[in-house]
Chimera marker file (.cmm) of the C-alpha trace (Angstrom):
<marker_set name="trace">
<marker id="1" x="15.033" y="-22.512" z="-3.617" r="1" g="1" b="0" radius="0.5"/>
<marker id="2" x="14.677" y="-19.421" z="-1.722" r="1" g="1" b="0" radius="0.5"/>
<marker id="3" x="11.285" y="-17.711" z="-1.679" r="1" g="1" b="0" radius="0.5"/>
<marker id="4" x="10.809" y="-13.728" z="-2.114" r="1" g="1" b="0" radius="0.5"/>
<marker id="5" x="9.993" y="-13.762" z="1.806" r="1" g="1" b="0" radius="0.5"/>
<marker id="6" x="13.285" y="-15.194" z="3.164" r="1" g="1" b="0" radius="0.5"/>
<marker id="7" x="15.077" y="-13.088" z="0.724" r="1" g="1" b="0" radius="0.5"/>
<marker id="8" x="16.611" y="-10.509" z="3.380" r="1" g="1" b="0" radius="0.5"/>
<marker id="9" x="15.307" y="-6.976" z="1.767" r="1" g="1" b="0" radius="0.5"/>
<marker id="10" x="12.188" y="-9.364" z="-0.274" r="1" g="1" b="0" radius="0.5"/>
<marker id="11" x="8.619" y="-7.872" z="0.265" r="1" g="1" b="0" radius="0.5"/>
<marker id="12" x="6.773" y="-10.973" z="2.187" r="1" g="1" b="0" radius="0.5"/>
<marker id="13" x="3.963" y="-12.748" z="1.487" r="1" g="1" b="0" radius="0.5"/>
<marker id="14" x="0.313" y="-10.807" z="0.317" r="1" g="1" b="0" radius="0.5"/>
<marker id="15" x="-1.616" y="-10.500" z="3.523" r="1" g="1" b="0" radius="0.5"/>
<marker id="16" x="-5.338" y="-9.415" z="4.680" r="1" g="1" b="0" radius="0.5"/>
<marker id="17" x="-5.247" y="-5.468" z="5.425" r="1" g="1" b="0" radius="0.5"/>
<marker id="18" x="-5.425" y="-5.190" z="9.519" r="1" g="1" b="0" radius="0.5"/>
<marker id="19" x="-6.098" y="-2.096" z="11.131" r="1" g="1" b="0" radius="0.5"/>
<marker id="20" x="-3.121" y="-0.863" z="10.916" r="1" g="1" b="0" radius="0.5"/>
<marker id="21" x="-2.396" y="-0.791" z="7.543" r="1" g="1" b="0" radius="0.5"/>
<marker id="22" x="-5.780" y="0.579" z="6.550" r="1" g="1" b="0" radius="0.5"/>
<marker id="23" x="-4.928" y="3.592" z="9.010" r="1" g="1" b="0" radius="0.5"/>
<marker id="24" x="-1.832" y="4.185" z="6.798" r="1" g="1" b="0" radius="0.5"/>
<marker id="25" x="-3.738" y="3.713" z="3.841" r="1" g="1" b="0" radius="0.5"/>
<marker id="26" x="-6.317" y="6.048" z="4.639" r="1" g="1" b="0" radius="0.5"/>
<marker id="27" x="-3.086" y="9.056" z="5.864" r="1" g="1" b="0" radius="0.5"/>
<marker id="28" x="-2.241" y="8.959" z="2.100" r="1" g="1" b="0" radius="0.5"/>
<marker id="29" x="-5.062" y="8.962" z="0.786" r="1" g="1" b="0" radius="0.5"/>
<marker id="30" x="-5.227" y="12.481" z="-0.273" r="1" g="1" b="0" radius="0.5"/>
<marker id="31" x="-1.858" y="12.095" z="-2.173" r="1" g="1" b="0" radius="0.5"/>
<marker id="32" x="-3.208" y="9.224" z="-3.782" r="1" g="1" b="0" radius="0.5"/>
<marker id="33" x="-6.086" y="11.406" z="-4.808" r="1" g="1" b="0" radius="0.5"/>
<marker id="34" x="-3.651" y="14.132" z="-6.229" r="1" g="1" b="0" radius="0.5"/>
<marker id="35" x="-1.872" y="11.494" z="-8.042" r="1" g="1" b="0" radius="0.5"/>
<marker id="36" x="-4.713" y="10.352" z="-9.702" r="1" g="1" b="0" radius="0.5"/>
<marker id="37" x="-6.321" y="13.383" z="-10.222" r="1" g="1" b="0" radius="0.5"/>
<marker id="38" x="-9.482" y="11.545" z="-9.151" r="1" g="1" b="0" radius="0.5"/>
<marker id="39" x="-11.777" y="11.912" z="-5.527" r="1" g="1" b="0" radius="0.5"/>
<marker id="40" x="-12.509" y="8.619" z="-4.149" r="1" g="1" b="0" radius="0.5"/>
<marker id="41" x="-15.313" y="8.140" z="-1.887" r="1" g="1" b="0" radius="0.5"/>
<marker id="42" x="-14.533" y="4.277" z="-1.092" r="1" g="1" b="0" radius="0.5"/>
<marker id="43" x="-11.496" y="3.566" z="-0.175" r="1" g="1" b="0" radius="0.5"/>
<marker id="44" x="-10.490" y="0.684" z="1.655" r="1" g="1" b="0" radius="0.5"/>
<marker id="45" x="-7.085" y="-1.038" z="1.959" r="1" g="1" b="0" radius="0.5"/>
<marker id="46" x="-7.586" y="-4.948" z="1.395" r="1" g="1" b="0" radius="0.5"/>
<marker id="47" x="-4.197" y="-6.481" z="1.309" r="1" g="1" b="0" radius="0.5"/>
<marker id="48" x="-0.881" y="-5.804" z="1.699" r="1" g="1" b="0" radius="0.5"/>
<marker id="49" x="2.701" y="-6.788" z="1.389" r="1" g="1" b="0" radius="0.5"/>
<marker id="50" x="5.936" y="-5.288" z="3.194" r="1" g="1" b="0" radius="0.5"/>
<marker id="51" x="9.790" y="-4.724" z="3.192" r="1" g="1" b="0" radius="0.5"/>
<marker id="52" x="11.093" y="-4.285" z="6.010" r="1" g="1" b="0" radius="0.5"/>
<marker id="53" x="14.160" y="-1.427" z="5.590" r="1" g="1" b="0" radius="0.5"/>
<marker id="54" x="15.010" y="1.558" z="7.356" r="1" g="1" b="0" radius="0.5"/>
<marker id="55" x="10.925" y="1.661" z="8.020" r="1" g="1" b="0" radius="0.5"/>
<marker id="56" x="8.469" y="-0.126" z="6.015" r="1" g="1" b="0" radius="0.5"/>
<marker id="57" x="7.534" y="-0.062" z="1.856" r="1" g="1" b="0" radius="0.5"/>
<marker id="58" x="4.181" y="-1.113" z="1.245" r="1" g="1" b="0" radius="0.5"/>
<marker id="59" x="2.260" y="-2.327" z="-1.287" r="1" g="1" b="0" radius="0.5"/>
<marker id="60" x="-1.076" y="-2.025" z="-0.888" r="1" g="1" b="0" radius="0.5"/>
<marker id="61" x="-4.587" y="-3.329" z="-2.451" r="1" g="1" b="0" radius="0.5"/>
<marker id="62" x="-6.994" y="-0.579" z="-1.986" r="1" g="1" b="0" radius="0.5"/>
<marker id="63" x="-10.522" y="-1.036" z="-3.420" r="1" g="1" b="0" radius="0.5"/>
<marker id="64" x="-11.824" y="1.977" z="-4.510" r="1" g="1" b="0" radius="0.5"/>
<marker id="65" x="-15.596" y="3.244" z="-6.348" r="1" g="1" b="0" radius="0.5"/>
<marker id="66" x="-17.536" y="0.889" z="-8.588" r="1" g="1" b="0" radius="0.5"/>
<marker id="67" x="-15.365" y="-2.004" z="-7.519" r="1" g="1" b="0" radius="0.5"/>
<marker id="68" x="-12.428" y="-1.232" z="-8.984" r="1" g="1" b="0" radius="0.5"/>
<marker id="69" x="-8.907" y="-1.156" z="-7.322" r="1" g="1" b="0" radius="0.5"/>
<marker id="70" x="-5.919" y="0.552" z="-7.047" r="1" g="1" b="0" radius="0.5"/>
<marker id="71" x="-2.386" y="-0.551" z="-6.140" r="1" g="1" b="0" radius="0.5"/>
<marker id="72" x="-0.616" y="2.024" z="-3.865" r="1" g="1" b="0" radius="0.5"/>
<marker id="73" x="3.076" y="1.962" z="-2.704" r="1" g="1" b="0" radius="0.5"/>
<marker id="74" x="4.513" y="3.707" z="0.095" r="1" g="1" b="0" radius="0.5"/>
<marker id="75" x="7.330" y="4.247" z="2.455" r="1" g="1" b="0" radius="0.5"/>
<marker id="76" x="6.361" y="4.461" z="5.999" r="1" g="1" b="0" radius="0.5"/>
<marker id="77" x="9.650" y="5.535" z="8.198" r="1" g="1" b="0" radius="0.5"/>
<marker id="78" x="10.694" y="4.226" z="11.734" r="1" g="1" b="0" radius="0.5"/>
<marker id="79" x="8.529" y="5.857" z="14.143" r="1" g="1" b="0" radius="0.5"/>
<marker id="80" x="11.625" y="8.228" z="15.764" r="1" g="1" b="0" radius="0.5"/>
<marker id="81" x="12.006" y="10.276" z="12.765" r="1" g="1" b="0" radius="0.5"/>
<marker id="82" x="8.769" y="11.905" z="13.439" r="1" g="1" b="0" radius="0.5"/>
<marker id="83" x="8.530" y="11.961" z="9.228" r="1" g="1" b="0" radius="0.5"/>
<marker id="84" x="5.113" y="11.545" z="7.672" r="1" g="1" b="0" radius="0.5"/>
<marker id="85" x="4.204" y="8.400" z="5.166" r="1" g="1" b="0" radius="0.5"/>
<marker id="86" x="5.862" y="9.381" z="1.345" r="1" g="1" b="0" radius="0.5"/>
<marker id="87" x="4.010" y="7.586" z="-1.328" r="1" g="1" b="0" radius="0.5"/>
<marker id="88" x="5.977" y="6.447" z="-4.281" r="1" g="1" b="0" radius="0.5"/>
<marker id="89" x="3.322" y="4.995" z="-6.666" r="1" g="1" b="0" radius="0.5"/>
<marker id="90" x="-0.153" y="4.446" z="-7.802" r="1" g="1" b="0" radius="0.5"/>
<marker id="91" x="-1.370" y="1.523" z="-10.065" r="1" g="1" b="0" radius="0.5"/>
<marker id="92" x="-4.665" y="2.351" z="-11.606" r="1" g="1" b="0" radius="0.5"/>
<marker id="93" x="-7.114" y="-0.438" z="-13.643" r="1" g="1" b="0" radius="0.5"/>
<marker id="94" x="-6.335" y="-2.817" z="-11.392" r="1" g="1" b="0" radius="0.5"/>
<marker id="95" x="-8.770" y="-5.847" z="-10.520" r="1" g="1" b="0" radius="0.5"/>
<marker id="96" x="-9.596" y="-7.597" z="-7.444" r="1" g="1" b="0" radius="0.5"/>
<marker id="97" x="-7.604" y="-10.756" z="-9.004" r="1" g="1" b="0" radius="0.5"/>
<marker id="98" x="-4.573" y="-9.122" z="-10.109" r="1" g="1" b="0" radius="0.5"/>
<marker id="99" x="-1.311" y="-10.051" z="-8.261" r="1" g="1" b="0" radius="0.5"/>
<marker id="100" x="0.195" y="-7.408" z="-5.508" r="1" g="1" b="0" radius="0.5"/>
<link id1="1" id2="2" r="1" g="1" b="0" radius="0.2"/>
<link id1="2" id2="3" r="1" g="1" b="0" radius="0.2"/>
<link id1="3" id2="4" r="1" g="1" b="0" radius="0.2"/>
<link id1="4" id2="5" r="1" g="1" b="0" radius="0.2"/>
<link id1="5" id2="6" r="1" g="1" b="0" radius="0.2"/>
<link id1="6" id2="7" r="1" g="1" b="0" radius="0.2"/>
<link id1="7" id2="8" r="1" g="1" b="0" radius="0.2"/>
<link id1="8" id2="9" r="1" g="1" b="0" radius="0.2"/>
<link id1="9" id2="10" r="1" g="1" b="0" radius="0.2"/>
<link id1="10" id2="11" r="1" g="1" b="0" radius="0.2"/>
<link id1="11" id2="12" r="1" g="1" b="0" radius="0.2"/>
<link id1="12" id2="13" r="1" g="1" b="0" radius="0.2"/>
<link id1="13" id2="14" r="1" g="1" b="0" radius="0.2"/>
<link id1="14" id2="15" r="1" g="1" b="0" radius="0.2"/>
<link id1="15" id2="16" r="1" g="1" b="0" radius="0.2"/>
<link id1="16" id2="17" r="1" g="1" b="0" radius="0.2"/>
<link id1="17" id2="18" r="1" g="1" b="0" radius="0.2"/>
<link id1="18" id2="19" r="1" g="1" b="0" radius="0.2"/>
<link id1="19" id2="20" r="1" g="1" b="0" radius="0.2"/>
<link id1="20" id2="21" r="1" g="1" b="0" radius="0.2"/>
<link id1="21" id2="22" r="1" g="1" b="0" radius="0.2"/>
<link id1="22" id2="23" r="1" g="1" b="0" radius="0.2"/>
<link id1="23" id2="24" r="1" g="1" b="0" radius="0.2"/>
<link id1="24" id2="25" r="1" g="1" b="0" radius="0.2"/>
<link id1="25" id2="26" r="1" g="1" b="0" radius="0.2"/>
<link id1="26" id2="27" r="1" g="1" b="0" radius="0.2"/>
<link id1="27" id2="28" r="1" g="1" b="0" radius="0.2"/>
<link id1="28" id2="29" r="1" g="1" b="0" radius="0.2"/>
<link id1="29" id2="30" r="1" g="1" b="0" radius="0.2"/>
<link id1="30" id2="31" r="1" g="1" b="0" radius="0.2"/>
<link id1="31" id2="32" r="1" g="1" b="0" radius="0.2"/>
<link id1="32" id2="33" r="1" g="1" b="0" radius="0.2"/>
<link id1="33" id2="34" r="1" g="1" b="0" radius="0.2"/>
<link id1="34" id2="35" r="1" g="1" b="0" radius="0.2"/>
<link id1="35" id2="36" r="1" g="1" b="0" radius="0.2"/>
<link id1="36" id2="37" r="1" g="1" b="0" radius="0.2"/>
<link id1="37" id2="38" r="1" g="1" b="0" radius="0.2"/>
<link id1="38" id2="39" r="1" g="1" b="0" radius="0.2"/>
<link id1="39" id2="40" r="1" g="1" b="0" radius="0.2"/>
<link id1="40" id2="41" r="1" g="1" b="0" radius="0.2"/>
<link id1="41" id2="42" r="1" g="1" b="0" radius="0.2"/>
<link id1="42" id2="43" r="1" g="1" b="0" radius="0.2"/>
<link id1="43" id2="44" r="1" g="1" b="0" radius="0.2"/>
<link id1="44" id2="45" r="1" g="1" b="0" radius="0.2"/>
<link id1="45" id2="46" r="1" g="1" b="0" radius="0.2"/>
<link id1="46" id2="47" r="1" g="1" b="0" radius="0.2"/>
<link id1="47" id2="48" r="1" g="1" b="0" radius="0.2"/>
<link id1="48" id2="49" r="1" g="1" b="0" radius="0.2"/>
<link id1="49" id2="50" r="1" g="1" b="0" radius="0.2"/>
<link id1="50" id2="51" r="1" g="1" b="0" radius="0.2"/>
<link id1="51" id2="52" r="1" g="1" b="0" radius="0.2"/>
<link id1="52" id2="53" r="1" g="1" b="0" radius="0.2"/>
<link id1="53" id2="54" r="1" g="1" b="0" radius="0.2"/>
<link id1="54" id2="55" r="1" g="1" b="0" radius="0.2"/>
<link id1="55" id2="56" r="1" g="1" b="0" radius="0.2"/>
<link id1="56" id2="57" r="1" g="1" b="0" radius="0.2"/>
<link id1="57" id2="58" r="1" g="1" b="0" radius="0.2"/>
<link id1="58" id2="59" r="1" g="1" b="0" radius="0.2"/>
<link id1="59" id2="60" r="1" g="1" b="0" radius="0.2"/>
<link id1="60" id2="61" r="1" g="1" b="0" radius="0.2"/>
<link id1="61" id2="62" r="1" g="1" b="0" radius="0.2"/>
<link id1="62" id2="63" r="1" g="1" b="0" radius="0.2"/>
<link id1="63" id2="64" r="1" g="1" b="0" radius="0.2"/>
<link id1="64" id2="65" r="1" g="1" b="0" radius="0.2"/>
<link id1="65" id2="66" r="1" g="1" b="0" radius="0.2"/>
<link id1="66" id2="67" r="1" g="1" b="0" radius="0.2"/>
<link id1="67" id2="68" r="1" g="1" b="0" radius="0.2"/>
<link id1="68" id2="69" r="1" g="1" b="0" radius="0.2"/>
<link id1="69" id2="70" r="1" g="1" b="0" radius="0.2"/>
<link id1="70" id2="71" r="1" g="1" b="0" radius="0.2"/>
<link id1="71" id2="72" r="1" g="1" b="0" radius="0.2"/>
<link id1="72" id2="73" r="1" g="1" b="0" radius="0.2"/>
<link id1="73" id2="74" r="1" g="1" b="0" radius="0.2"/>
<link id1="74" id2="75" r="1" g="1" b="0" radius="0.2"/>
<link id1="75" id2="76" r="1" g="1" b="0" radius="0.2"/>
<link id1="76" id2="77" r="1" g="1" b="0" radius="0.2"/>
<link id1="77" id2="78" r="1" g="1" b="0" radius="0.2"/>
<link id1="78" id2="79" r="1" g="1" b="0" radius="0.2"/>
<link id1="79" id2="80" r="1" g="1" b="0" radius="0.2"/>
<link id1="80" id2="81" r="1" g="1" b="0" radius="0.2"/>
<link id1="81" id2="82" r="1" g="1" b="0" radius="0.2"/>
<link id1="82" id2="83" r="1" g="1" b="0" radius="0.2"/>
<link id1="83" id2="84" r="1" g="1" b="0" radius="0.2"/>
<link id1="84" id2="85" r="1" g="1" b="0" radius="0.2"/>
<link id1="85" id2="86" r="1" g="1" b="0" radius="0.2"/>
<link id1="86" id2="87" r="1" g="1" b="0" radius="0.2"/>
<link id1="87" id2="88" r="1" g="1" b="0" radius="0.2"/>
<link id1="88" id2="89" r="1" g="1" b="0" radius="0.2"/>
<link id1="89" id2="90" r="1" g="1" b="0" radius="0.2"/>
<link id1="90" id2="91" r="1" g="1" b="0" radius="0.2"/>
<link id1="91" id2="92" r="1" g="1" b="0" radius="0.2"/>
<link id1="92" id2="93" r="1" g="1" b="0" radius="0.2"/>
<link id1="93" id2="94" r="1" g="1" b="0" radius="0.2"/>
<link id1="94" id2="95" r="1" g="1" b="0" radius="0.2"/>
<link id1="95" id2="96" r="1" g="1" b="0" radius="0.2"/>
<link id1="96" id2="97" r="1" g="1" b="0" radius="0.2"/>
<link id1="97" id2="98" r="1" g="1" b="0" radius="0.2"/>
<link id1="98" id2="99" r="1" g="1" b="0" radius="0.2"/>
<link id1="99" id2="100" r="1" g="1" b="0" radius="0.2"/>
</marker_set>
């Protein structure tokens, strides 16, 4: 049986937030913030799956205050389009546990 990461188009496996994804994180943050209609003052990107399409979706586990967490998705595009990260979704009440 075929797992969701060798489906072509599948988001892979949940992985540990490296720099890089926490920098994304962090460029969205305020439209997570408007989303919410909350400020945050922690906010830190702790892991992360990806699709691979015409850029990158992401799904991302960001801890926020109080030790709570969020679950933000977003399209990052291919670095030549010079376009800026969308976001396309915020998951509030989530827990440290709960699946990506």
């Amino acid at each position: 049986t075929l797992t969701m990461a060798a489906m072509v188009g599948g988001y892979g496996d949940v992985k540990s937030a490296d720099e890089h994804v926490r920098e994304f994180v962090n460029q969205i943050k305020a439209d997570v913030e408007a989303s919410t209609g909350k400020s945050y003052t922690k906010f830190h990107a702790v892991t992360y799956r990806s699709q691979v399409v015409a850029g990158t979706n992401y799904k991302v586990k960001v801890e926020i205050d109080d030790g709570n967490y969020l679950h933000v998705s977003f399209f990052k595009p291919l670095p030549h389009t010079g376009a800026a990260s969308e976001l396309k979704g915020v998951e509030e009440g989530k827990t440290g546990t709960d699946d990506l």
